[in-house]
C-alpha positions in Angstrom: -2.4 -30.1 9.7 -0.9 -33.7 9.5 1.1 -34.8 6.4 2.1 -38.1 5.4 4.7 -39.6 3.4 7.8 -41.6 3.1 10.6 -40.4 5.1 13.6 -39.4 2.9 15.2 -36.7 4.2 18.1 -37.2 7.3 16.3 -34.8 9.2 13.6 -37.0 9.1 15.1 -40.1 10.2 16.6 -38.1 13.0 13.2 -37.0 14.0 12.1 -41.1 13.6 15.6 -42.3 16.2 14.2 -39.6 18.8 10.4 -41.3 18.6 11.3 -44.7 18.4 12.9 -43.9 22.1 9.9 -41.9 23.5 8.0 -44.7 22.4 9.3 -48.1 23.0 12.5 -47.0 26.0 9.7 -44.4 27.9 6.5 -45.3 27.3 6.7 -48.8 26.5 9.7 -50.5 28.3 11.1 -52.4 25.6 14.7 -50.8 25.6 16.7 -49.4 28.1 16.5 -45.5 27.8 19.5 -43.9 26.3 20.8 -40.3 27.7 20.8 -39.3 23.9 17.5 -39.6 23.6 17.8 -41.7 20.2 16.9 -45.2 19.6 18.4 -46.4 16.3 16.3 -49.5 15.7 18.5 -52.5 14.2 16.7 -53.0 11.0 17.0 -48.9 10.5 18.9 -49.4 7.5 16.3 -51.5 5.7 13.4 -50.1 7.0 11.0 -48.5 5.2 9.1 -45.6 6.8 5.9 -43.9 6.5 5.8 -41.2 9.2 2.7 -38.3 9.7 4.4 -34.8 10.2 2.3 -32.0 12.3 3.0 -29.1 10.0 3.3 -25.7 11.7 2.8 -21.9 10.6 6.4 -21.4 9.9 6.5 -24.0 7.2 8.4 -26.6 9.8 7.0 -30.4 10.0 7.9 -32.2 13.1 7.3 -36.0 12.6 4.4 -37.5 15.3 4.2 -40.7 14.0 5.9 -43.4 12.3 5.1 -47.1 10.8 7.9 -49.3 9.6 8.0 -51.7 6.6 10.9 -54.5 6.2 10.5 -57.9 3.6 14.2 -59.4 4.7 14.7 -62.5 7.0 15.2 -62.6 9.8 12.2 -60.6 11.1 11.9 -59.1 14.9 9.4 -61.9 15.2 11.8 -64.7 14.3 13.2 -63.5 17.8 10.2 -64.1 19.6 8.9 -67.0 17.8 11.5 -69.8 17.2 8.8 -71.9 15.0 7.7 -69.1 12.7 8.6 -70.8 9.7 5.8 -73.8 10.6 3.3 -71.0 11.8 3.7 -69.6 8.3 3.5 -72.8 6.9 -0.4 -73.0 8.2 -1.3 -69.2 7.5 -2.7 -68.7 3.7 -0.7 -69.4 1.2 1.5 -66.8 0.2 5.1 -66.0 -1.4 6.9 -62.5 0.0 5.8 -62.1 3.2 7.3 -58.6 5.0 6.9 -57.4 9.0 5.3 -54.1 9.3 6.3 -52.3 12.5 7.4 -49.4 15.0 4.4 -48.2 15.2 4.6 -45.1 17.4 2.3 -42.1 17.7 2.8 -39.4 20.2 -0.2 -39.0 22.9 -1.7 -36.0 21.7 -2.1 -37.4 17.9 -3.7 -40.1 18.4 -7.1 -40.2 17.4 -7.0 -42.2 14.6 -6.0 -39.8 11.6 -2.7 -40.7 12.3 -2.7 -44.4 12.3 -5.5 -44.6 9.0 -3.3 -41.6 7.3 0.2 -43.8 8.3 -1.3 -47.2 7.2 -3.2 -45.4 3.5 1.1 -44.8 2.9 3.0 -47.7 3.9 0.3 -50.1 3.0 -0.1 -49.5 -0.7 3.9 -49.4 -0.9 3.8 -53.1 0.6 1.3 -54.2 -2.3 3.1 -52.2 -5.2 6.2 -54.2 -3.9 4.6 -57.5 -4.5 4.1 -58.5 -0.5 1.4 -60.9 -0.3 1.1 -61.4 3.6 2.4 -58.8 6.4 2.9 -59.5 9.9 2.9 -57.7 12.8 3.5 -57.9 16.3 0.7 -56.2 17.9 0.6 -54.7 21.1 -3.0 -56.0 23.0 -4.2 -52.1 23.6 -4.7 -51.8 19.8 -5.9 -55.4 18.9 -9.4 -53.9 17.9 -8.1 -51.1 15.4 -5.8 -53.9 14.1 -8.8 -56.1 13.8 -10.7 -53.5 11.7 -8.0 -53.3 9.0 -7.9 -56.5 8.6 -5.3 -57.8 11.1 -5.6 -61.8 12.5 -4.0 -63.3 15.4 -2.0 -66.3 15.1 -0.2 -67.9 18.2 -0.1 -67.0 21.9 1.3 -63.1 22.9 4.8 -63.0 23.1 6.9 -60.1 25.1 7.1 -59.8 28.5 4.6 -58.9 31.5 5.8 -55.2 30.9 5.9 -55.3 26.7 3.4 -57.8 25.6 3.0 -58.4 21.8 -0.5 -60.1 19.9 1.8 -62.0 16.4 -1.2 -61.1 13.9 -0.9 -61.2 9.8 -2.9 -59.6 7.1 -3.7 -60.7 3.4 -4.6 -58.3 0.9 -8.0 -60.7 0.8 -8.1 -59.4 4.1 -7.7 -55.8 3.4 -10.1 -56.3 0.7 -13.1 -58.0 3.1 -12.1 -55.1 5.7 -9.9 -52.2 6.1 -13.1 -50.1 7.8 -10.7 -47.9 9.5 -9.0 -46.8 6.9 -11.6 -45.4 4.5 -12.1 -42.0 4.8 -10.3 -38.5 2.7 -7.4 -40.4 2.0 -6.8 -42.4 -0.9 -8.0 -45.4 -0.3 -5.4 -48.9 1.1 -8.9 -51.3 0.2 -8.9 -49.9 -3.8 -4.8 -50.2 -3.9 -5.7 -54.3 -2.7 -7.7 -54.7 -5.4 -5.4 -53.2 -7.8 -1.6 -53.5 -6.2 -0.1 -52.7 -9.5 -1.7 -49.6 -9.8 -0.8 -48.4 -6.0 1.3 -45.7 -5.5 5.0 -46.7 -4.5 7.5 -44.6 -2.6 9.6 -42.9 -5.7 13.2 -44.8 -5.8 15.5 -42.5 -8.3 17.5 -45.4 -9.9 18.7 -43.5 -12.8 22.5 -42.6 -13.8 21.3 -39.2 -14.5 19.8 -37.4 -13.3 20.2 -37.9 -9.9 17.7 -36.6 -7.2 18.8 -33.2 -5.7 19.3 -32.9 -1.8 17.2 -30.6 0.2 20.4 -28.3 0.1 20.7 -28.2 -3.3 17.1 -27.8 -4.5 17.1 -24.7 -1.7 20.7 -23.3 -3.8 18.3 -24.1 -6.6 15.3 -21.8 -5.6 18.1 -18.9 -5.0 18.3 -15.4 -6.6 19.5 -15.1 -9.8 22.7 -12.9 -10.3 24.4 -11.4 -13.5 27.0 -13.7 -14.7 29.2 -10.2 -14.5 28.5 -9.7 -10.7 31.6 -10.1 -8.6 29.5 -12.6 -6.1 28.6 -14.5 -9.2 32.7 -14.6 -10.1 33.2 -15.8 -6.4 30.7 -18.5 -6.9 31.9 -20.2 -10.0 35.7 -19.7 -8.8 34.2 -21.9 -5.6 33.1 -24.4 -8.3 35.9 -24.5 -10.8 38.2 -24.9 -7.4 36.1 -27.5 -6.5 35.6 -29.8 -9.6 39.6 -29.4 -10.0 39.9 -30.5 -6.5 37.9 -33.5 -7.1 39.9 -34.5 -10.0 43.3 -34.1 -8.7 43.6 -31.5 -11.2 45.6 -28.1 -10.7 44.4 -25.0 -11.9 47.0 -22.7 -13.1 49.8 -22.3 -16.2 46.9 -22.8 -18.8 45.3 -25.9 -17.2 41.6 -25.1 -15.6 38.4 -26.3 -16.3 35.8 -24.2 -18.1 32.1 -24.4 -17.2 29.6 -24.6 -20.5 25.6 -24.3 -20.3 24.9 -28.2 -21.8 24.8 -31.9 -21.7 27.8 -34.2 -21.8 27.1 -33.7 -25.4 27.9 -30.3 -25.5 31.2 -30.9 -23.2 32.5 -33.6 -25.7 31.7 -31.4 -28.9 33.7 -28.7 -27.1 36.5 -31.3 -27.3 36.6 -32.4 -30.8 36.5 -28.8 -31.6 39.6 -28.8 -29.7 40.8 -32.1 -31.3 40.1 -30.1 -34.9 42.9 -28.0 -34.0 45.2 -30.7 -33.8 47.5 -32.8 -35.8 45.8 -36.2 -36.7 45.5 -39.3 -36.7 44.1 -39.8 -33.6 42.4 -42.8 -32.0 39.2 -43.2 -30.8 38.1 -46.0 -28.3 34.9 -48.1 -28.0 33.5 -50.6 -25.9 29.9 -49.1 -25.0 27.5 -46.9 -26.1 29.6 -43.6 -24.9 32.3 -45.1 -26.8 30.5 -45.4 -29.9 29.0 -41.8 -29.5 33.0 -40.5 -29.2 33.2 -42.2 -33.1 30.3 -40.1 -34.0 31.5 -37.3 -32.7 35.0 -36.9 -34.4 33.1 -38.0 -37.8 30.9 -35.4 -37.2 34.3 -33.2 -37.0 35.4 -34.3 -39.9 38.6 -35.9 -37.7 41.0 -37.7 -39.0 41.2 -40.7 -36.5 41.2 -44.6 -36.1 38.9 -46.8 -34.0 39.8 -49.3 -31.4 36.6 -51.0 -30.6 36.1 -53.9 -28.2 32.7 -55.8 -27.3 30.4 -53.5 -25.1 31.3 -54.1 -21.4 34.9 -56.0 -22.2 37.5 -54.2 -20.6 40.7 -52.7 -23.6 43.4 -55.2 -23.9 46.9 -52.8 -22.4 48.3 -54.9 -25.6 46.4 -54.4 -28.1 45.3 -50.6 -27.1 49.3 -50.4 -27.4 49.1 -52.0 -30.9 46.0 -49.4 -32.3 47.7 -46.3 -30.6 50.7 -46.6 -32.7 50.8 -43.6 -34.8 48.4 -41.8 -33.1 48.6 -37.9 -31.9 45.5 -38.3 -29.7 43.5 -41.1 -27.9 39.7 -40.4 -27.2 38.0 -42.6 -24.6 35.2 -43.3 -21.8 36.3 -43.0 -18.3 32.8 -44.5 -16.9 31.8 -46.6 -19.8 27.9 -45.7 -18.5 25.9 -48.7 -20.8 27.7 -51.3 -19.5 28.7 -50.5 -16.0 32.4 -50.1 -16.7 35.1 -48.8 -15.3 38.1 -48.4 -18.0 41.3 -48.6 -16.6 42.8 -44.8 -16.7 46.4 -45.7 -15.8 46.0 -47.9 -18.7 44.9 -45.2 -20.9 47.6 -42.5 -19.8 50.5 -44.7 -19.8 49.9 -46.2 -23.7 49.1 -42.4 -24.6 52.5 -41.4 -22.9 54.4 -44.1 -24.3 52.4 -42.8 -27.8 53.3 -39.0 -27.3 49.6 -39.0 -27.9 47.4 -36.3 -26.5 44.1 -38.1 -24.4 40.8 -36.7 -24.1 39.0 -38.9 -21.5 35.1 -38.7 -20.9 34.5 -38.5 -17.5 30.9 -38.1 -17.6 29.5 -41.3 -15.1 32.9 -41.3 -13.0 33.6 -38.2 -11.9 31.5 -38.0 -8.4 31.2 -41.3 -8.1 34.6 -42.9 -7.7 37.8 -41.5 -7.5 39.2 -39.8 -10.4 42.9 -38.4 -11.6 43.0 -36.7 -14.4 46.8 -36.1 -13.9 48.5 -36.9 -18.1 45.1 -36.3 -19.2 45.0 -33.3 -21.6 41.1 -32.5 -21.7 38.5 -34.4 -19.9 34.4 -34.1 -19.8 31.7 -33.8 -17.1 28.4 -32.8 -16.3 27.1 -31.5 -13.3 23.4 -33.7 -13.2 25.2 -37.1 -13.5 27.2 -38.6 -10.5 28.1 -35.0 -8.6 24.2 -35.1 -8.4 23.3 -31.8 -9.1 21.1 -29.8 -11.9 21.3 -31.0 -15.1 22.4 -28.0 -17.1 25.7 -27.5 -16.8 29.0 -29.3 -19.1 32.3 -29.1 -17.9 35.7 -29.2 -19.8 39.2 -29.7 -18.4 42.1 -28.5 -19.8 45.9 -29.3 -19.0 47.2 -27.1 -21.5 45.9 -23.7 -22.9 43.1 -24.4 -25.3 43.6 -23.6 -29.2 43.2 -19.3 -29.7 39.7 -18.3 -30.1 38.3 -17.4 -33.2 37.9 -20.3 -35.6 35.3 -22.8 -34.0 31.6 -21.9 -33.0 31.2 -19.5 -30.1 29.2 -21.6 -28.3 32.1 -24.6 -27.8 35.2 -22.6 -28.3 36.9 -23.0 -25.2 39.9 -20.6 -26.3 36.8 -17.9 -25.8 35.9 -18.9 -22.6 39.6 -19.0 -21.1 40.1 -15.6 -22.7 37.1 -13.8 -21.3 38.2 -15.5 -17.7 35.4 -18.5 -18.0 32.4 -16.3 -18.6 32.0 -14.9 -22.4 28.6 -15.6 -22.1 25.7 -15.9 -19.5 25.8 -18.7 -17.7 22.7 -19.3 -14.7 24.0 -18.5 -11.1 20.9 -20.8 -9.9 22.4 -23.7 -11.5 26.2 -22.9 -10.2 25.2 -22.1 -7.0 23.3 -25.5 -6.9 26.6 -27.8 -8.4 28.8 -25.7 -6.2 26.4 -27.1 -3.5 26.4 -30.6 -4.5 30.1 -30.7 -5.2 30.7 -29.7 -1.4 28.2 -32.5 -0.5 30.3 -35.2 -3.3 33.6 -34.2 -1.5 32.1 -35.4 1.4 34.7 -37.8 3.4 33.1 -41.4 2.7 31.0 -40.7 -0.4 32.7 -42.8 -2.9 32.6 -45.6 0.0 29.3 -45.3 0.5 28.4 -45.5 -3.4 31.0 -48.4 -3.6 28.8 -50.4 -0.7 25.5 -49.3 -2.2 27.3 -50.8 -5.3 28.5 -54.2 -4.2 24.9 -54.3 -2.1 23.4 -54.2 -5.4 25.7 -56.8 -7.1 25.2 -58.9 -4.3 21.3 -58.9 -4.4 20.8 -58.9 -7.8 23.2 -62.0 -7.9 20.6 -63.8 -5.5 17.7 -63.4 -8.3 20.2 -64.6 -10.9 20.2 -61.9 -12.6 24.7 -60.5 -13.5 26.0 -57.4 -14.1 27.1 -57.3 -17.9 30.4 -55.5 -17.2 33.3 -58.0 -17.9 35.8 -55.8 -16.6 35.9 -53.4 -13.6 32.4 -52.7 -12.2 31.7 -48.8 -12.5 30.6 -47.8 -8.9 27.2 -46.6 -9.0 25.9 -48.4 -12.5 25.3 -51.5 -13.1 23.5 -53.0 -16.4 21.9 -57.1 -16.4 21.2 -58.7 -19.3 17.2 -59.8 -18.8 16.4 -63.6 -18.8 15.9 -65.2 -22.1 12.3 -63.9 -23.4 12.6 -60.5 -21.1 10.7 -57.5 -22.7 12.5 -54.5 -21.9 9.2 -52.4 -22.0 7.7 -54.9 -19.5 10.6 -54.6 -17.3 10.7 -50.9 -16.7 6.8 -50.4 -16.2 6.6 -52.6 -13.4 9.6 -51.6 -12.3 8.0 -48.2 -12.7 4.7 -49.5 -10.9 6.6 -50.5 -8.0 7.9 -47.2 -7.8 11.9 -47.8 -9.2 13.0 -45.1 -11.9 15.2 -47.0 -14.3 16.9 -45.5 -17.9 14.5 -46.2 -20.7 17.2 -45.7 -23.2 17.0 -47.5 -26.4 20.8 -48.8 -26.5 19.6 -50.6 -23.7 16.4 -51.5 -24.4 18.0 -53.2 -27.9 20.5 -55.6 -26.1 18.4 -56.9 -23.8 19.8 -54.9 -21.5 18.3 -53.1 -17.7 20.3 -50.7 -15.7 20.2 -49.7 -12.2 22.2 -46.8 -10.9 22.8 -45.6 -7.0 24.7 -42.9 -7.6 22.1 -41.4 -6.3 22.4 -43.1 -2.8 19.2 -44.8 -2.5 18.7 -46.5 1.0 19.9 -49.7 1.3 16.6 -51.3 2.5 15.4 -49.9 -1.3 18.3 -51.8 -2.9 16.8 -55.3 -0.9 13.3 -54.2 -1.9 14.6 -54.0 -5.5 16.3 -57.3 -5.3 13.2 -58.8 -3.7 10.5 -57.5 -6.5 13.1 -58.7 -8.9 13.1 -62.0 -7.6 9.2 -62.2 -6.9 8.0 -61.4 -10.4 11.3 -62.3 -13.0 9.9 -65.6 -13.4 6.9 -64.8 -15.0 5.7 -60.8 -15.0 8.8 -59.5 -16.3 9.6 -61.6 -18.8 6.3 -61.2 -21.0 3.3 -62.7 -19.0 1.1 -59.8 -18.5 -1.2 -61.5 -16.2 
């Protein structure tokens, strides 16, 4: 049977490179054939694809067809018409126009399910997105099915004798007067016209946590449970606890290791004032974010004696005056990834005024570790979680240690970690599914050029979201993968992240951000970068007036 959907997966855009060169370097002769057999097209990177997969008994899908969906200038039909911008000036009026292409279906599946069930998925995206015309450069063989959607010439063909192209453009008016050969079993690209907001949009996971699970992962996932006192279970978590120490240049060994808690960062930074119970105060505990202030709560919670240091949310700590508050102090508690505001605190800072302090630090790592380098080296305990930025299950909390933890015996089971090094990291049951799944996506995190790649989906982000006017909030060092905007002046948070939501982008619905005005957009996550443009360009479209109140 034929399926269709968004492409997602690399396999999948593997599949689309080996089509678009049957298509347009063997059948049409629009490219020189490659001996690869794969045609990366130039926009690949910002396209968005809807492709129909021929499903087979086995369970396999093998992709048969493909439509691509791009809103950036400069279009493939900028190439081919040097006066588009004054053709467009006498098409109806419109405001975010995008170029839908690549259409290729192979010969033996094309009998029109494949173009109706390829245009039913790419075509309510385009309306969800806000595009209000779509062009096309149509090849003359297929000017009637174009016709029936909707589809209008404008201009003479363009192309060569060989490759000849129709320029045509379609209006949801259009879609709504037409679109006869696209209603049928599948939902239906005339009903999404007449309600775009309502259309289904391709999913974009723009939360810090948690992060969408690869197809490698989720299969890790799916595995057979073991006993946490199996020997293949001990294998498997000594593969993680390796691998997390690995990641933050941290050596296991002499009383340092890292022990692996079922919980939230919550739990991971309890686990740590229980350890911070068992030692000599005052300590200090610093805040310039949300995280921040939770690390207060937490050691009052404790009963702790401490002090607070607490700057602005998103303004970096002064070396100076962190100097100045850590005087006295036998410990320093901070945030790593400060995650509300999208900042990175300086840890060199933070280790050198707790060396010069003979204070102990305890450093949450939650939103960093995974998504930028870390080095926990002078750190004496340090939090994570597996579902944040190492983009695995929620589930799972993890505590370093540089030093042997306190004895066991005088703090709750649960968080004492003096238990867990004693019984060799597993005094209690912990879910093989869910280590076998981080172990997984800690391979795929120490991946040469991940933190690269979430630094570039970063400044990409920064960059577009500076073209709507729209800043990141962080006054310091951006964290790499979050970023937080204050909305324009009468933005309604609640506004905000349902169309956002409409349009298909997850974003965090929590109330610290909701209460400063505040919207955040993570890609630790590594969403394509043609779905950080399409952000920018919804942003841009509808800021002015639907996301800032106006509900018409």
């Amino acid at each position: 049977m034929l399926r269709f959907k968004i492409a997602d997966s690399p396999g999948e855009f593997e599949q689309i490179h080996r089509l678009n060169h049957r298509t347009f370097a063997g059948e049409i002769p629009q490219h020189e054939p490659r001996a690869d057999g794969r045609l990366v097209d130039r926009f690949h990177d910002e396209n968005l694809y809807a492709v129909a997969l021929r499903e087979d008994e086995g369970g396999g899908a093998r992709v048969v067809g493909m439509l691509a969906l791009r809103g950036r200038r400069p279009f493939s039909l900028d190439g081919k018409l040097p006066d588009l911008d004054a053709r467009l000036a006498r098409l109806p009026a419109h405001r975010r126009p995008c170029e839908i292409r690549l259409l290729a279906i192979e010969a033996g599946e094309r009998g029109g399910a494949a173009f109706r069930g390829l245009a039913e998925t790419l075509l309510p995206a385009a309306l969800a997105a806000g595009y209000d015309l779509a062009l096309i450069s149509g090849t003359p063989r297929q000017a009637r099915l174009y016709r029936h959607v909707g589809f209008e010439p404008f201009g003479d063909p363009v192309g060569t004798a060989a490759a000849p192209y129709q320029p045509m453009f379609l209006t949801p008016a259009a879609l709504r007067r037409g679109g006869r050969a696209l209603r049928g079993t599948l939902p239906s690209a005339r009903a999404a016209a007449d309600a775009p907001t309502a259309a289904v949009a391709p999913r974009v996971n723009l939360l810090p946590g948690p992060a969408p699970l690869s197809p490698a992962v989720r299969a890790a996932l799916g595995g057979t449970e073991r006993s946490h006192r199996e020997p293949a279970f001990r294998d498997e978590l000594d593969r993680l606890r390796n691998g997390l120490c690995a990641l933050a240049g941290f050596r296991r060994g002499g009383g340092a290791d890292v022990q692996i808690l079922m919980g939230s960062g919550t739990t991971a930074n309890d686990a740590v004032a229980g350890q911070l119970s068992r030692e000599p105060g005052p300590g200090l505990v610093c805040a310039n974010g949300e995280f921040g202030d939770r690390l207060i709560d937490h050691a009052v919670r404790w009963g702790l004696e401490h002090a607070v240091h607490r700057r602005p949310w998103g303004e970096a700590f002064a070396p100076e005056a962190l100097r100045t508050a850590a005087a006295g102090a036998r410990w320093i508690w901070a945030v790593h990834g400060e995650t509300s505001a999208g900042l990175l605190n300086d840890l060199e800072t933070l280790t050198a005024v707790a060396a010069e302090s003979a204070a102990a630090l305890a450093v949450d790592a939650i939103s960093s570790l995974g998504a930028t380098p870390v080095d926990l080296a002078g750190v004496r305990w340090a939090t994570s979680v597996s579902g944040k930025s190492l983009c695995g299950p929620p589930g799972l909390a993890f505590v370093f240690h540089s030093e042997p933890p306190a004895p066991p015996g005088r703090l709750p089971r649960a968080l004492d970690l003096g238990q867990y090094a004693a019984c060799g990291g597993v005094p209690f049951t912990l879910s093989s599914a869910l280590v076998a799944a981080t172990a997984t996506a800690l391979d795929e995190c120490a991946a040469p050029g991940r933190f690269a790649e979430v630094a570039a989906l970063t400044e990409r982000l920064l960059g577009r979201l500076s073209e709507t006017g729209l800043r990141s909030v962080a006054a310091g060092t951006q964290l790499p993968g979050v970023v937080s905007v204050a909305m324009p002046p009468g933005g309604r948070f609640g506004v905000w992240v349902e169309r956002l939501a409409e349009a298909g982008f997850l974003v965090n619905r929590s109330g610290h951000l909701a209460e400063r005005g505040w919207v955040q957009f993570a890609v630790v996550g590594r969403p394509r970068p043609a779905d950080v443009d399409r952000l920018a360009e919804f942003l841009a479209d509808l800021s002015g007036c639907d996301l800032c109140g106006c509900e018409g």
